[in-house]
PDB file of N, CA, C and O in Angstrom:
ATOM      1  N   UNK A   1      27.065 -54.336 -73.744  1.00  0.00           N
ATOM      2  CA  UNK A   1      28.056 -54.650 -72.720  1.00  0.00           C
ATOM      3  C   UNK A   1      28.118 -56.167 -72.500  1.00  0.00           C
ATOM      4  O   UNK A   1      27.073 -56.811 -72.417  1.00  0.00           O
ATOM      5  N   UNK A   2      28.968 -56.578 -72.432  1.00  0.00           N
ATOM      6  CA  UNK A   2      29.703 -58.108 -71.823  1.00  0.00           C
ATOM      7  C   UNK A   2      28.534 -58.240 -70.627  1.00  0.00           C
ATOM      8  O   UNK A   2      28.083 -57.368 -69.885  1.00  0.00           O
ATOM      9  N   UNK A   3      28.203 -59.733 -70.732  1.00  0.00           N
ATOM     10  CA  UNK A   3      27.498 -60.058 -69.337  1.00  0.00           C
ATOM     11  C   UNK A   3      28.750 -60.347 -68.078  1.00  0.00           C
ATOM     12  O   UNK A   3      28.426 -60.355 -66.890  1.00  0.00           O
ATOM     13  N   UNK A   4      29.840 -60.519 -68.414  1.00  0.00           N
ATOM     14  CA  UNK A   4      30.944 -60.641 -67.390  1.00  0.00           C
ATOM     15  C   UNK A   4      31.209 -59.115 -66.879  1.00  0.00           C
ATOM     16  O   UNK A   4      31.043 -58.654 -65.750  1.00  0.00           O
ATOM     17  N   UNK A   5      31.606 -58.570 -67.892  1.00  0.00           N
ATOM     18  CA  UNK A   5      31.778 -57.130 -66.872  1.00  0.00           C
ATOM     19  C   UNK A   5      30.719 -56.753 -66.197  1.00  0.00           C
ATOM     20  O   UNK A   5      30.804 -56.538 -64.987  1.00  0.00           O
ATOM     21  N   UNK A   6      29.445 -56.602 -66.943  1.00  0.00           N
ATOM     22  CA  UNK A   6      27.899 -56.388 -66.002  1.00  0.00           C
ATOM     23  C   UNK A   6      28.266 -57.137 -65.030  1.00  0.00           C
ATOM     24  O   UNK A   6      28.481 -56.478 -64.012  1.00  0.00           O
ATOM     25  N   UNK A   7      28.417 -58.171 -64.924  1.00  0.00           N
ATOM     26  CA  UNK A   7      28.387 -58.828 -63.287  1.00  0.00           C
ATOM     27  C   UNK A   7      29.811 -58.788 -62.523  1.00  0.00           C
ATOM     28  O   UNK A   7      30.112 -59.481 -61.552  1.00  0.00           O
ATOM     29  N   UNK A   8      30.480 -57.995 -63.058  1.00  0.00           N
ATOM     30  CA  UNK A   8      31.823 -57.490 -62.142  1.00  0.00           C
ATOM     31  C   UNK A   8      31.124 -56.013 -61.635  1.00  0.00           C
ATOM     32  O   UNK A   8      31.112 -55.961 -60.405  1.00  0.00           O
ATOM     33  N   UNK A   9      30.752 -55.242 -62.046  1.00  0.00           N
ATOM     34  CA  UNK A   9      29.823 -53.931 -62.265  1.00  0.00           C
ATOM     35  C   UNK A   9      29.084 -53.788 -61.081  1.00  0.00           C
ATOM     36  O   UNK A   9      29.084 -52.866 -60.266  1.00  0.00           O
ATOM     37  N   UNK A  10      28.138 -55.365 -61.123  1.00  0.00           N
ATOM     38  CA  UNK A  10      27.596 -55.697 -60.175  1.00  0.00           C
ATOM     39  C   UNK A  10      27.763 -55.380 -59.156  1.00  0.00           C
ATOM     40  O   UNK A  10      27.398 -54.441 -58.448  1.00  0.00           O
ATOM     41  N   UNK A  11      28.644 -56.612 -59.015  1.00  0.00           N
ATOM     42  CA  UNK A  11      29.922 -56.993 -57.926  1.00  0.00           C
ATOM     43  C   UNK A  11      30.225 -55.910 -57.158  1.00  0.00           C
ATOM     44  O   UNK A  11      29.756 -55.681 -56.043  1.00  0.00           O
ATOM     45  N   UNK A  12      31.163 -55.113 -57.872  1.00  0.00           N
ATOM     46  CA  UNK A  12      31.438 -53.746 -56.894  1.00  0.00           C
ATOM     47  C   UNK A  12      30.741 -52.642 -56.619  1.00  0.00           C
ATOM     48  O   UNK A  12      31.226 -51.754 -55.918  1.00  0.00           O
ATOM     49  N   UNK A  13      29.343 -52.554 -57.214  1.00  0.00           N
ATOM     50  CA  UNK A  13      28.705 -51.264 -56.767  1.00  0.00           C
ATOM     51  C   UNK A  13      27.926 -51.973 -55.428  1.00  0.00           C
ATOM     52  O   UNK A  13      27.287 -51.344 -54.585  1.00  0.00           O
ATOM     53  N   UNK A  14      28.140 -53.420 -55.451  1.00  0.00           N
ATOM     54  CA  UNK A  14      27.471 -54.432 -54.115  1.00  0.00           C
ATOM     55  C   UNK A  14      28.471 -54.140 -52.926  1.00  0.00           C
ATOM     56  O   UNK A  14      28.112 -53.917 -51.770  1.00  0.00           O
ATOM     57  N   UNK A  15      29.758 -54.173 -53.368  1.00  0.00           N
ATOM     58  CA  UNK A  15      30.809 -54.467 -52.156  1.00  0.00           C
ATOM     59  C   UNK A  15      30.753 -52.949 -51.843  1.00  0.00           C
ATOM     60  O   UNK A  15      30.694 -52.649 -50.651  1.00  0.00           O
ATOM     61  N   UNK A  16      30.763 -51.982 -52.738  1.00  0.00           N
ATOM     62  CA  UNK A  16      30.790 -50.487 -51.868  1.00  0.00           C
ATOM     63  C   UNK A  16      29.558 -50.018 -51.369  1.00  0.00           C
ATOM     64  O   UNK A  16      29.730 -49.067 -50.607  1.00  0.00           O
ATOM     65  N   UNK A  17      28.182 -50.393 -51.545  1.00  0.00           N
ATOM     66  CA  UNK A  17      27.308 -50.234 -50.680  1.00  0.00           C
ATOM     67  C   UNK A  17      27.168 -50.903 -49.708  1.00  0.00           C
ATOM     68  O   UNK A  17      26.194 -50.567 -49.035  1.00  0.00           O
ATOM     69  N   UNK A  18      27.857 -51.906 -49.252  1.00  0.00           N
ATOM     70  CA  UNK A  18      28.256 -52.791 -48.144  1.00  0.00           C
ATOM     71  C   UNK A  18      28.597 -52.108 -47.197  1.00  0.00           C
ATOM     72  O   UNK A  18      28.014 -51.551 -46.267  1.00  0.00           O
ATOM     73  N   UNK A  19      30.223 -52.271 -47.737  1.00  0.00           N
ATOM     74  CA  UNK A  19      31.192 -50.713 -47.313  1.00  0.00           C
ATOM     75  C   UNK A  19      30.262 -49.720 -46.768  1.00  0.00           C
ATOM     76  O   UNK A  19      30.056 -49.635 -45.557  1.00  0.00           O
ATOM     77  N   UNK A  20      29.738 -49.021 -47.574  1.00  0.00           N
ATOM     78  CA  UNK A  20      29.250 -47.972 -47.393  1.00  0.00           C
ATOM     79  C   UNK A  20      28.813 -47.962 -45.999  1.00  0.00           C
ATOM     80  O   UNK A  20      29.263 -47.246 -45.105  1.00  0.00           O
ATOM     81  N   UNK A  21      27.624 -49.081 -45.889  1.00  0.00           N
ATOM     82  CA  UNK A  21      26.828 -49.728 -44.833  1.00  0.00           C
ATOM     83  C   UNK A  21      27.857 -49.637 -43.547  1.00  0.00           C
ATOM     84  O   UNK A  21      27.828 -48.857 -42.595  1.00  0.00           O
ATOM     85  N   UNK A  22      28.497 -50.383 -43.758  1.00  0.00           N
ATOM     86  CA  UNK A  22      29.405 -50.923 -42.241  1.00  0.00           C
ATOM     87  C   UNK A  22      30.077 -50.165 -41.734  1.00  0.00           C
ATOM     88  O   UNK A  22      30.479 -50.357 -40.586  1.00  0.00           O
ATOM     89  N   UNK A  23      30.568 -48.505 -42.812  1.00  0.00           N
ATOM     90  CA  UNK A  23      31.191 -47.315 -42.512  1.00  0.00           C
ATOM     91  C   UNK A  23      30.125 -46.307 -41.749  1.00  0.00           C
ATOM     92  O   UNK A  23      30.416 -45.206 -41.280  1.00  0.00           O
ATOM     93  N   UNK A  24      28.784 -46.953 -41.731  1.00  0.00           N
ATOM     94  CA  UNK A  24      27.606 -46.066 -41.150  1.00  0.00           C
ATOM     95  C   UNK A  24      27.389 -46.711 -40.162  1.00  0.00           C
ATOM     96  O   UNK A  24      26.760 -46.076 -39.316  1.00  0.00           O
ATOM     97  N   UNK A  25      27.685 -47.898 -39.846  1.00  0.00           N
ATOM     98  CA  UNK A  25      26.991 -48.697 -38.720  1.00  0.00           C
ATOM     99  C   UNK A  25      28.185 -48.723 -37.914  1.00  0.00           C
ATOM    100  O   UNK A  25      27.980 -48.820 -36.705  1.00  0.00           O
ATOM    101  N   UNK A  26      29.872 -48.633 -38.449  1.00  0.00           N
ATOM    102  CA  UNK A  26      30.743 -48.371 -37.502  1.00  0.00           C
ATOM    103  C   UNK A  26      30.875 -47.142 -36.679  1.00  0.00           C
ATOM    104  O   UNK A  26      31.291 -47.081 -35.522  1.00  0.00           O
ATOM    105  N   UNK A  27      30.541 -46.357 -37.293  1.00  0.00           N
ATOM    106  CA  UNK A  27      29.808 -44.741 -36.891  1.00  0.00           C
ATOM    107  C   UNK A  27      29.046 -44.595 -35.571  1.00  0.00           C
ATOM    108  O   UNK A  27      29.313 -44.364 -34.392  1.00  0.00           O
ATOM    109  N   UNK A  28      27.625 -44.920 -36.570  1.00  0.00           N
ATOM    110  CA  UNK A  28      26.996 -45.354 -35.136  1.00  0.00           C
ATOM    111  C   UNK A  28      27.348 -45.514 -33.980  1.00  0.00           C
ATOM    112  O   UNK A  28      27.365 -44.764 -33.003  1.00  0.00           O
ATOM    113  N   UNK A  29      27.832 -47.264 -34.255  1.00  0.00           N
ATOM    114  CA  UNK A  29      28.454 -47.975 -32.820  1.00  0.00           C
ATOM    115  C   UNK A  29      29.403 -46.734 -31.827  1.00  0.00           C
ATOM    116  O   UNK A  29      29.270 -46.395 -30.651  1.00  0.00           O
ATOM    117  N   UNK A  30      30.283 -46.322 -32.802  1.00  0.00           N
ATOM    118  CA  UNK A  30      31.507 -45.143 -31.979  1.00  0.00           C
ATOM    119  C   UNK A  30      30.498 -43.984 -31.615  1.00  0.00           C
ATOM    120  O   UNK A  30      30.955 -43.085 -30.910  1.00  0.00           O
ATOM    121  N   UNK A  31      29.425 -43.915 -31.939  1.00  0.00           N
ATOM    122  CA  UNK A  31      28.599 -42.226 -31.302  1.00  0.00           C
ATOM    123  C   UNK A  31      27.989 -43.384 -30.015  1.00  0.00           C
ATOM    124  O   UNK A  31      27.929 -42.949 -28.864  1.00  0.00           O
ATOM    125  N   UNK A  32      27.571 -44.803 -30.290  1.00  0.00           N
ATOM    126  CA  UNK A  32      27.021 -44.949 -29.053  1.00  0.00           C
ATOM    127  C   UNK A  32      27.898 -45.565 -28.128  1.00  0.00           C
ATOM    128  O   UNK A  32      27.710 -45.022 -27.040  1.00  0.00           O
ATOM    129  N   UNK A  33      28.710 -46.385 -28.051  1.00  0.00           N
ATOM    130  CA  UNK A  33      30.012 -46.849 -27.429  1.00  0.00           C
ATOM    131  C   UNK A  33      31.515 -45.983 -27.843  1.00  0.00           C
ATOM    132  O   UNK A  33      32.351 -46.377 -28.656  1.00  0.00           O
ATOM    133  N   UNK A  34      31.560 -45.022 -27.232  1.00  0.00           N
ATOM    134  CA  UNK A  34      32.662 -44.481 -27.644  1.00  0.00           C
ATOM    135  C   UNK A  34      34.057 -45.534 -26.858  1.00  0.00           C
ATOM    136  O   UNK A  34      34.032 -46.268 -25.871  1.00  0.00           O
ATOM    137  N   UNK A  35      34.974 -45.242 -27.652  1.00  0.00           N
ATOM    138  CA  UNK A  35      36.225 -46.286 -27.301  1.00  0.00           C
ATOM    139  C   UNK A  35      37.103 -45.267 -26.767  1.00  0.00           C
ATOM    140  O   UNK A  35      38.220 -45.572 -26.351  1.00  0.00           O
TER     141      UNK A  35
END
């Protein structure tokens, strides 16, 4: 494999466990501060 795509590869399995993250921690926040 290309070292450029590996580090695009990277890249987005980084930005959707991010995602992932901030979709769990926005969660959270709304079970403990409901709006």
């Amino acid at each position: 494999m290309e070292p450029q795509l590996k580090k695009l590869q990277y890249c987005v399995i980084s930005l959707m466990a991010t995602l992932k993250d901030l979709h769990i921690l926005n969660l959270e926040i709304k079970t403990v501060h409901p709006l």
